[in-house]
N, C-alpha and C positions, 0 to 999 in steps of 0.2 A: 504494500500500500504506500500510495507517494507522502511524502512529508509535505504540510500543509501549506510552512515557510518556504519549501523549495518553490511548489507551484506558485507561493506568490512573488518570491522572485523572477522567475522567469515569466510569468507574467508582466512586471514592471519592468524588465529589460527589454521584455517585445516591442513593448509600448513606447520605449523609449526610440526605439529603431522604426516603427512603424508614423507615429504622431509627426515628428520632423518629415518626413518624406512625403507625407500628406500634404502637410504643411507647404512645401518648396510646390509639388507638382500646382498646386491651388492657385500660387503665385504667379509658377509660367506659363501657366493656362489665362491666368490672369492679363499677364504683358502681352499675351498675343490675342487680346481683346476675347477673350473666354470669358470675361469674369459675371456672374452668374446675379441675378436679383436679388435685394439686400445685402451683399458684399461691399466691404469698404477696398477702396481702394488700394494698390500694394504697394508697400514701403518707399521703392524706386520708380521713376516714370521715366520711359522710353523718350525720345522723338515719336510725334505721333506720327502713323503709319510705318513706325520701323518692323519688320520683319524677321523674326530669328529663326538663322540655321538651326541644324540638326546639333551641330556643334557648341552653338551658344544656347541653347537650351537645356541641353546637358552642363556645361556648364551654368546656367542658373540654377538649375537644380542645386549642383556640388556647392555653390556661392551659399545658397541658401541656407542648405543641412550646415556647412562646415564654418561659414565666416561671415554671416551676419550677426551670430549675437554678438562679436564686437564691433561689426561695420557698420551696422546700422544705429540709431536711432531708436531706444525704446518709446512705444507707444501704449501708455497703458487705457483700459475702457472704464466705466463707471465711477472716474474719481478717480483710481487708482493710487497709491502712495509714490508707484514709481512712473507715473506720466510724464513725458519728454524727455525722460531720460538721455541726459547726451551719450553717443556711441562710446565702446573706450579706444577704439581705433580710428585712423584717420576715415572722414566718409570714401571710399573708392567709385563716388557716379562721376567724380572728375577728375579725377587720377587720371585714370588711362587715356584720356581725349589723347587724339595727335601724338601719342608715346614715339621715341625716335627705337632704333634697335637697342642702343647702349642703356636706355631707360628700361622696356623690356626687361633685359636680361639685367639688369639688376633688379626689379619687383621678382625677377626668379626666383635671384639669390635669395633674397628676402620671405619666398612664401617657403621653400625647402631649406633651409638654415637659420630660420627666425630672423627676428628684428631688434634693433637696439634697446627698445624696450620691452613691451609685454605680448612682442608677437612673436607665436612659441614655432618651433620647427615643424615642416610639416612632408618633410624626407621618407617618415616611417608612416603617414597617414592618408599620405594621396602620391596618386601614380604619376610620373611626367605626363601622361596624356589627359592628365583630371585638371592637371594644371594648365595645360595649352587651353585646354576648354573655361576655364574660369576667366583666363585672361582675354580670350575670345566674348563672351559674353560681359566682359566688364569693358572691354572698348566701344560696345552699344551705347551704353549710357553718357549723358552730359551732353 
């Protein structure tokens, strides 16, 4: 018979892997004019009538699961104690505009060997192609 703590760990670990992925898909169904009746609007806004690849899509997603809750902007609903919260990362909707190649390849160095301050490595967490894709989808914005 299973132990009642394990199932409910593994329960809230699913959840934890499940809820963000909802979460992100919601989003880029969102930016590509998806977004559904009574929905608030999401976090970042496009050029309108911008269009995203297969590529920056996937990458929204990875942005979303992985590196908005420092790059964005908390928003809380009903009052919230933590409403506006400023992001603890730089905002990235105008980072990337116009990136030259030497700029590039250093936000590289930067997402796979962290950052000077609280931005942690991310070598052992995301694949070089997660990352082409994030930086593809973050040159939309702004």
């Amino acid at each position: 018979m299973p132990n009642i703590r394990n199932v409910r760990r593994l329960d809230f670990l699913a959840s934890l892997v499940v809820v963000p992925a909802l979460f992100a898909t919601s989003l880029v169904s969102a930016q590509e004019g998806g977004s559904r009746a009574g929905q608030s609007s999401p976090p970042i806004h496009h050029p309108s009538g911008t269009k995203l690849t297969e590529q920056q899509v996937r990458g929204a997603g990875v942005f979303f699961q992985r590196c908005s809750l420092c790059h964005l902007a908390k928003f809380g609903a009903g009052g919230s104690k933590f409403c506006c919260v400023s992001s603890l990362g730089p905002d990235l909707s105008v980072e990337f505009k116009n990136l030259t190649p030497d700029q590039e390849k250093a936000y590289r160095e930067i997402i796979m060997n962290g950052g000077p301050t609280y931005m942690p490595s991310w070598k052992y967490g995301l694949t070089p192609e997660e990352v082409d894709d994030i930086i593809a989808y973050l040159k939309t914005l702004g």
